[in-house]
N, C-alpha and C positions, 0 to 999 in steps of 0.2 A: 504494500500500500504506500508506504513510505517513498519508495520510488517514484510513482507514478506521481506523484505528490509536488515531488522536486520539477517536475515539469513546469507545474504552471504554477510555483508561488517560491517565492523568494525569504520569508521569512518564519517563526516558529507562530507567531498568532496569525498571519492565514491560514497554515498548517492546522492549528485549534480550529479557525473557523471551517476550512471543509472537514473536519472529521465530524464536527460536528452536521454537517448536510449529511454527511454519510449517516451517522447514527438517526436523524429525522426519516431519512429515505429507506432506511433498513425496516424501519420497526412498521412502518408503513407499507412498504413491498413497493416501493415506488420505480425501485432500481437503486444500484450504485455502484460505485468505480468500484469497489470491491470484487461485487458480483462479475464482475468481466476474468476477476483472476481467481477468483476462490474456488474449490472442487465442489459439486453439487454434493447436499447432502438428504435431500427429498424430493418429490414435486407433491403438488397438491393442483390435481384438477390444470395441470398445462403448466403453472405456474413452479416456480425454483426456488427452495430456498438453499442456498449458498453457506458453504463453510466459514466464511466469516459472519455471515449472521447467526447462524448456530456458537459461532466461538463470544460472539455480542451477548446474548440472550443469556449465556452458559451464565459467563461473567458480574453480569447485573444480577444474576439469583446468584450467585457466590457473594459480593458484596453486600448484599440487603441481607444476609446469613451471617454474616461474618457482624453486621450492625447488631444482630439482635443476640450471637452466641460465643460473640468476643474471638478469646485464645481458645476456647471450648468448643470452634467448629475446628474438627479433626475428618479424616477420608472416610472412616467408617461413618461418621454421622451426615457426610455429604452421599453417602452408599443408602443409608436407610430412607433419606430423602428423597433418593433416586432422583438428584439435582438432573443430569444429564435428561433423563427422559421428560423432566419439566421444563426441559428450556424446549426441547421440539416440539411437544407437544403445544406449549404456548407459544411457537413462531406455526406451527402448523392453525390451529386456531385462526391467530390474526388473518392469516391468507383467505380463509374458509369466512372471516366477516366483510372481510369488503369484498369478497366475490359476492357476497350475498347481497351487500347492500349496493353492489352494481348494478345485479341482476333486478334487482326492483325498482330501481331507476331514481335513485337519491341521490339527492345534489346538494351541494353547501356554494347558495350565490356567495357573490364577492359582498355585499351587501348584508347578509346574515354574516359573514366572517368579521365585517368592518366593524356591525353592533356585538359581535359577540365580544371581539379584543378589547371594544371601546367600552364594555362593562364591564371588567376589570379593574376590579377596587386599586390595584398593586400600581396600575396605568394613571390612575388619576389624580389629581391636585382640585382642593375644594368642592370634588365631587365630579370634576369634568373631565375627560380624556388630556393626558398633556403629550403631545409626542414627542417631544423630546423626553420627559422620564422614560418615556415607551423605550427610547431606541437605548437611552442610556441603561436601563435595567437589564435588555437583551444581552447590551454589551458587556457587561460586567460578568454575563455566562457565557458567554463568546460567540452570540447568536449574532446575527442580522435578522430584521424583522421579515425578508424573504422567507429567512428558514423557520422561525417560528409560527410565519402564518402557516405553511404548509402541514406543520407540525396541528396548530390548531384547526385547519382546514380536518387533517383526519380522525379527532378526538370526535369532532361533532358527526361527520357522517357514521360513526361507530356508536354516535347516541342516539341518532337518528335511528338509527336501525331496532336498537335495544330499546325505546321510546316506541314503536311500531310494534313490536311486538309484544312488551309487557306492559302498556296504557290502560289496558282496559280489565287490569286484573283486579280483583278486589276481595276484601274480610268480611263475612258477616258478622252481625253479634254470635250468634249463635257458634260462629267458630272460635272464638275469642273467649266464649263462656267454655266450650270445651276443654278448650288449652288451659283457661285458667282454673279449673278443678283440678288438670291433671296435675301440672306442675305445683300446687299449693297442696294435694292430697299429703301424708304421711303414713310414716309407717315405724314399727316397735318391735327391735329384735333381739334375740340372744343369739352369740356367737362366742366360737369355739377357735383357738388361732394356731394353726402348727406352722412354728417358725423349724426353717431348715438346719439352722444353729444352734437350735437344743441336742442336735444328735454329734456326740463330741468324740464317738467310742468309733470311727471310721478310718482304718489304717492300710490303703489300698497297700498290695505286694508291686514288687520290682516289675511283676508280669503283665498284672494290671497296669498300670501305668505305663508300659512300652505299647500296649494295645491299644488303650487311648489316644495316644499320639499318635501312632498312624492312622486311626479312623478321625483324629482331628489335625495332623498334619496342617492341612492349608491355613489354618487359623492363626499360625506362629508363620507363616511367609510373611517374611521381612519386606518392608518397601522399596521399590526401586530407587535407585541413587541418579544422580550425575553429576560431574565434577567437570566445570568450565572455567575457561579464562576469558579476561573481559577488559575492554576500555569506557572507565566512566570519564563523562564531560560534565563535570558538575559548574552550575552557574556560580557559585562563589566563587570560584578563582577564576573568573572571568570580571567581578566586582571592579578591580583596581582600572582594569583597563576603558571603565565608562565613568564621560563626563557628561554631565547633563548643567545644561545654559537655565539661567536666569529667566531665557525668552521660551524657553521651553517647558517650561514650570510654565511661568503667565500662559503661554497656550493652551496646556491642561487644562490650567483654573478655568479658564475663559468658556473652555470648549465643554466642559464638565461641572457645569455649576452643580446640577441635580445632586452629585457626590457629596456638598458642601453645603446642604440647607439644611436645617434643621426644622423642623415641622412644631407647632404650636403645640403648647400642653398645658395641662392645667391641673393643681395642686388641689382638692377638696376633700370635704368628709359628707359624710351622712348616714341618716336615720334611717332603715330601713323596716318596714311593716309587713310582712311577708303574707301575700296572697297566690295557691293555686293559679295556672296558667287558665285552668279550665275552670274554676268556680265560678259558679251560679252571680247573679248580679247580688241577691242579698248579703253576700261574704264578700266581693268587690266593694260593697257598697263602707261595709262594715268597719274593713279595713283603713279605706279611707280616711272615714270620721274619727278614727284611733291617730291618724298621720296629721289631721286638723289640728285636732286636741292638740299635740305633739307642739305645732307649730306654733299655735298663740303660745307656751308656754317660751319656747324660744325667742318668740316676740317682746315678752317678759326680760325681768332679769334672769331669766337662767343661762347658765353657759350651755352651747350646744355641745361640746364635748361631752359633757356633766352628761346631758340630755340623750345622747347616744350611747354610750354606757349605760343609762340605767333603764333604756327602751326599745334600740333598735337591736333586734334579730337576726342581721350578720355578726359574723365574725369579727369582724373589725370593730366590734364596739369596744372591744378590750381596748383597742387602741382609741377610743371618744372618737369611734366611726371612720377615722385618717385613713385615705385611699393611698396617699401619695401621690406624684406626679406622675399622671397619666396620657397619654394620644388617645387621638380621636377615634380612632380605630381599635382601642383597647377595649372598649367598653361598650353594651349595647347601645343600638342607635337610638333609640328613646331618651336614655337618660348623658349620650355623649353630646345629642343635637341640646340639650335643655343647657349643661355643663358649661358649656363652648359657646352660648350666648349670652352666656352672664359677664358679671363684672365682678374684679377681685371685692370680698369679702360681702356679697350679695347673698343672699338666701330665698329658696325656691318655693315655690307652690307643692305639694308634691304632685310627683311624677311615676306614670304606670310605668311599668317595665313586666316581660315574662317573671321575673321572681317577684312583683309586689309591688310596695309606693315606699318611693323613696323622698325624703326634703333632702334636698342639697345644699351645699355652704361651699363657695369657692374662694380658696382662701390665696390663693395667687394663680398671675395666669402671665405664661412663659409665650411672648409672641415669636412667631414663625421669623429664623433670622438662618443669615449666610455666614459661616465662617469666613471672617477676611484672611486672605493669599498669606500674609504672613504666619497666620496660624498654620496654613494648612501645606507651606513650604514643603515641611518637614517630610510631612505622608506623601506628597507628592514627589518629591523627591528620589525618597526608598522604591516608591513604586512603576517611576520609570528607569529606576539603576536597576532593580530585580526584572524587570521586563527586557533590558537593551542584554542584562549578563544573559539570560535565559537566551535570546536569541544571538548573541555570539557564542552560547557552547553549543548550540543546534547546528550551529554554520559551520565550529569546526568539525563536529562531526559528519557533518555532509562531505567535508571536504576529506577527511580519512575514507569515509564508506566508500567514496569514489574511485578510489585507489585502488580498492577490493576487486579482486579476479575471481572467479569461481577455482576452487583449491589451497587458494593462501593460507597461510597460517597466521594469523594475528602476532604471532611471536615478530613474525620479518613484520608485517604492518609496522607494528611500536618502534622495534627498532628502527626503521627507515628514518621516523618522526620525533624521535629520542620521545614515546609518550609513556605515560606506568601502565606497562599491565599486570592487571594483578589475577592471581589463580584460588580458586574455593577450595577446601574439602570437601569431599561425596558427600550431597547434600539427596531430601528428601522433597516430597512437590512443596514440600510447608517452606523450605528455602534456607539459603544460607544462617547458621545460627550468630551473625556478627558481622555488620558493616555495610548493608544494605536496608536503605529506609522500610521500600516497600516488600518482604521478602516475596510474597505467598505470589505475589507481579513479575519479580525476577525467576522466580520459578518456574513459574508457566510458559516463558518465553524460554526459560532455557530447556524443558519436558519439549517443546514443542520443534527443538533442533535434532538431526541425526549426526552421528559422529562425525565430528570436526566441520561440523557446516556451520556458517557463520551467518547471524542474526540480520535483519533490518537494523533500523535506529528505534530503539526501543526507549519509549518516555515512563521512566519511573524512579515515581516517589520525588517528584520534580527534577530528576537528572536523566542526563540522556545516556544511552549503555549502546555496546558496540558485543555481544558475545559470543563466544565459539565453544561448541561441546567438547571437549577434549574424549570426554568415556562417560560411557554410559551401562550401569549395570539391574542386571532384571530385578527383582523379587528372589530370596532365596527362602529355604527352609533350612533354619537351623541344624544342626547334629541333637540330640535328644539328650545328651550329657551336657550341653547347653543351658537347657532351657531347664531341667528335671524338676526343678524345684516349683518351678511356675505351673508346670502338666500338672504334678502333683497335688496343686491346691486347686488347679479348676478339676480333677478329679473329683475330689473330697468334696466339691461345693455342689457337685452334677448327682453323688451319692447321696449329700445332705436333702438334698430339693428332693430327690426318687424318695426317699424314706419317709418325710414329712407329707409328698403325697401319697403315700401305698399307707400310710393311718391316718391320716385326713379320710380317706376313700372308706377304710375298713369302717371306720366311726360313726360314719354317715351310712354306709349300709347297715350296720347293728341299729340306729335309727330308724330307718324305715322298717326295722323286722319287728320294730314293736320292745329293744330293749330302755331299759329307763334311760334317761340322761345322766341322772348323778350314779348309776353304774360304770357308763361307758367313761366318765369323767376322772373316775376313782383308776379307772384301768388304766389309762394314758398320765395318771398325776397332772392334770391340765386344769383351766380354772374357766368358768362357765362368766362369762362376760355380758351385759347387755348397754343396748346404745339409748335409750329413749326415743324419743317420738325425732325423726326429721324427717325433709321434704329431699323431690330428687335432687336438687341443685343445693342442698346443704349438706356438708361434712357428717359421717355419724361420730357418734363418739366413739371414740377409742380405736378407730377406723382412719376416719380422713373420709377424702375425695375419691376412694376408692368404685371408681365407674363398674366394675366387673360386679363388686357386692353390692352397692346400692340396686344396680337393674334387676339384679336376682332376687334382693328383698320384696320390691316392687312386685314380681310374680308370683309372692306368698299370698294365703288366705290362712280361714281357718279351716277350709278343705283341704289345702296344698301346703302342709306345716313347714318341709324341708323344700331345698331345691332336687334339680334329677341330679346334678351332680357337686362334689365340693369345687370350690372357687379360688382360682388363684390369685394374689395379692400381691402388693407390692413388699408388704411383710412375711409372707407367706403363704400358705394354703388355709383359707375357712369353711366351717361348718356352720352355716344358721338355722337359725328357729327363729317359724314366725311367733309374735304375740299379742300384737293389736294391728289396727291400721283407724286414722281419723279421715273423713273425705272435706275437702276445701269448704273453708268458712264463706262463700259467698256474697259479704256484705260490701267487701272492699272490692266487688268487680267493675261498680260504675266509674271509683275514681281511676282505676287501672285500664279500663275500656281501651281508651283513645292508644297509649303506647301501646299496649298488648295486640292493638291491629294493626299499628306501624311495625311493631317488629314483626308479626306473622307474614305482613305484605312481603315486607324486606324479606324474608325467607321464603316465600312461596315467588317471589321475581324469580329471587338467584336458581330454587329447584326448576322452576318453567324454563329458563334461558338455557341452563345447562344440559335442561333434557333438548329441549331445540337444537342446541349445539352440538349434542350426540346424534341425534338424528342427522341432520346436515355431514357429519363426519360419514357415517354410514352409508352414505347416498354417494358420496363424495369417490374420486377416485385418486388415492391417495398413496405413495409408492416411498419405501427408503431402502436406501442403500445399501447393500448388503455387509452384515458385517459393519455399518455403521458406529451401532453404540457400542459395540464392543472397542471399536477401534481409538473413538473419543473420547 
């Protein structure tokens, strides 16, 4: 890509900006320079999706994984997630929606694009479209508003589509009262807990344990390795050699006010009366006249701090109501429009809001101002020196990559140029343990080289890399005098879990034959436990959130005492006993009504769509590569 690249732009931020067309164009299926060089790795219905949009796709669900499970997303947990099959399946998807919403003939005019941009809170200044914040906020993600429109051009015909289809879906009451028995019912159990780690007396033989291990062999395959040598061009030691003018600062400023305004805010407190979104006019009503009262006191000599501590029902009265200073955008619009028209140390009518009635007191008010150049020298500065070094170490590296022959060795590269190259230890795809920002980035670029072949210009972790595979080694399996000790305690722990369920099992059938419980109890030395009353979505006691025994309790009666069989646990294996169950209190369903059919809807969209979506796949003629996902 890189290459092709070099054709038609000269520096590292056009570079940013077509990648980023590329990434618009990809996720869209619009086409891309990519697509001309990448190997196919599906079709869907005529249509290709391309190895580098699979390599895209892959990436984006790695990172948004790696957001949510830190150092703790490891291969095996990117295995159980079967990342790889989610990234095709969601680039096969996308193709299969705007083919459909072709086929039905939806359009996004230039006209719905223009209002849609143009309502964008993010776009606007006192409530109006400004285009210049427009283009400068683009800019600041390295967009062009070309590429964004395109970008929002196909969100909306993908809404359209999903709008057509799920518009006319709806809740009854009666399905809302369903739902709301079920999930509010409870239920009253006795349970029985065989933990794995009560059985201590388990001492597999030398023969056992050689048996294990080859029936579990693969399990101990060690990761593959590779060990590369590389040319970093980091932008700080390209620092010293930029000077940035006086008149180049002023141009920034000039050209980038938006960067440098500070937006209006305002300092208040207040009293808060807290009324339902949906209550009836008489409790509106009521509320109000309690915010009155309030207010002539205020009117009074009372402090309203005093006043807010001792009556308003937020949080913050602990603090005498104090918001601090807030934007307009912070707060809902009811009570940000009422805030932002007052005058410092003004006090308000009250005012409705979704949570209630508020009085407000604005106790300073911070107007909309520009940093002047001299303040803002400084940032300006740093950020055209980090911007000019970034693209002089891009340029040297253009200028070495150039040099590159198919064969070379990077060792003669460096030396040609007297530059460092430096060499890793055998590393794993997680990446070098020391001296690379981004590792798990430098790893996939260098997994993704054959021996001694040598890389693109790879951007990472803000530095640009130049590497070459030196060796690469498979997966092995240890020797079993290796590992022995490790075989030996997932032995013992594979024994423990058989044992605890082979009398979890026998327990529960002396149960159904009609023996007592505190016989069968006395016989195991175990201790007969109960949870009280909870609902499905509540923890039981002495349990948890254990999903496997709540559902099973749920299938108890007093015809149906035990389940058909014992249940595995995150503690271990249980036995229960039903002994009551209460069905849903009913009284609380009017005020719950209205969300309980917002979230049903919300659920019965996403199940409608995705069954559409299955269907559509099915109908579909949809082909992958053979050996594919094995191979990526």
């Amino acid at each position: 890509m890189l290459r092709l690249m070099r054709d038609y732009a000269g520096s590292w931020l056009i570079k940013v900006i077509l990648g980023a067309i590329v990434v618009v164009f990809v996720f869209w299926g619009v086409g891309s320079f990519r697509a001309q060089k990448g190997g196919r790795v599906a079709i869907v219905n005529g249509d290709s999706i391309t190895m580098e949009e699979y390599k895209d796709e892959y990436n984006n669900i790695i990172e948004k994984l790696r957001e949510r499970f830190g150092n703790r997303l490891d291969d095996k947990t990117i295995q159980i997630l079967q990342v790889e099959n989610q990234a095709l399946n969601r680039l096969i998807d996308q193709k299969l929606l705007l083919q459909e919403a072709t086929k039905l003939n939806f359009h996004v005019s230039d006209d719905e694009l223009s209002a849609a941009i143009k309502g964008i809170k993010a776009f606007q200044t006192s409530g109006a479209f400004d285009k210049r914040l427009y283009r400068s906020i683009l800019s600041r993600y390295g967009l062009t508003p070309e590429q964004f429109e395109v970008n929002q051009k196909g969100f909306m015909l993908i809404e359209k589509l999903r709008s057509f289809l799920l518009g006319n879906l709806k809740v009854s009451d009666g399905e809302a009262m369903e739902w709301f028995k079920w999930i509010n019912a409870s239920v009253n159990i006795d349970y029985i807990l065989f933990e794995p780690g009560r059985y201590k007396d388990i001492n597999p033989s030398a023969e056992d344990i050689k048996t294990f291990f080859v029936d579990h062999k693969d399990s101990y395959k060690t990761e593959p390795t590779i060990k590369v040598q590389f040319l970093c061009f980091a932008p700080d030691n390209y620092r010293p050699k930029v000077n940035i003018s006086d008149n180049k600062i002023q141009d920034y400023y000039k050209e980038h006010q938006e960067e440098f305004k500070t937006d209006k805010t305002v300092e208040a407190r207040h009293i808060l009366i807290k009324v339902d979104k949906d209550a009836d006019q008489e409790a509106v009503e009521k509320a109000k006249n309690k915010a009155l009262d309030i207010l002539q006191m205020v009117g009074g000599d009372k402090d309203f701090a005093e006043l807010a501590g001792q009556y308003s029902e937020c949080p913050s009265k602990d603090q005498g109501g104090h918001l601090g200073v807030f934007s307009k955008a912070a707060m809902v619009k009811p009570f940000a429009d009422k805030a932002f028209s007052m005058k410092s140390g003004e006090i308000s009518q009250p005012v409705r809001t979704r949570f209630g009635w508020h009085i407000i007191k604005v106790e300073k008010i911070n107007e909309e101002s520009i940093v002047p150049i001299n303040e803002a020298k400084k940032v300006i500065r740093k950020k055209l020196i980090d911007e000019e070094a970034k693209t002089l170490a891009y340029e040297e590296a253009e200028l070495v990559f150039d040099t590159i022959v198919e064969g070379d060795d990077l060792k003669k590269v460096s030396n040609k140029r007297n530059l460092k190259l430096q060499t890793t230890d055998f590393f794993t795809i997680k990446g070098p343990d020391k001296g690379i920002k981004n590792r798990e980035k430098f790893a996939s670029a260098a997994f993704d080289l054959s021996a001694m072949e040598i890389s693109d210009i790879q951007d990472i972790g803000n530095e640009y890399y130049i590497l070459q595979a030196i060796e690469k080694k498979s997966g092995e399996i240890p020797e079993l005098k290796d590992i022995k000790e490790k075989v030996r305690a997932a032995l013992i722990k594979e024994k423990q879990d058989e044992k605890a369920s082979a009398d979890a099992s026998e327990f529960l059938s002396g149960l159904k034959k009609g023996e007592l419980m505190s016989t069968q109890i006395a016989k195991y030395d175990l201790k007969l436990s109960n949870t009280g009353f909870f609902k499905r979505n509540e923890p039981a006691a002495g349990i948890g959130l254990d999903r496997g025994v709540i559902e099973a309790a749920f299938k108890l009666s007093n015809k149906i005492k035990f389940p058909e069989k014992i249940i595995k646990g995150e503690k271990g294996y249980y036995v229960i006993s039903f002994k009551e169950r209460k069905d849903a209190d009913t009284e609380g369903f009017v005020k719950e009504k209205a969300n309980i059919k917002e979230g049903l809807l919300r659920q019965k969209r996403i199940k409608t769509f995705d069954e559409w979506l299955t269907q559509i796949r099915n109908k579909s003629n949809i082909s992958i590569e053979k050996n594919f996902l094995k191979q990526s």
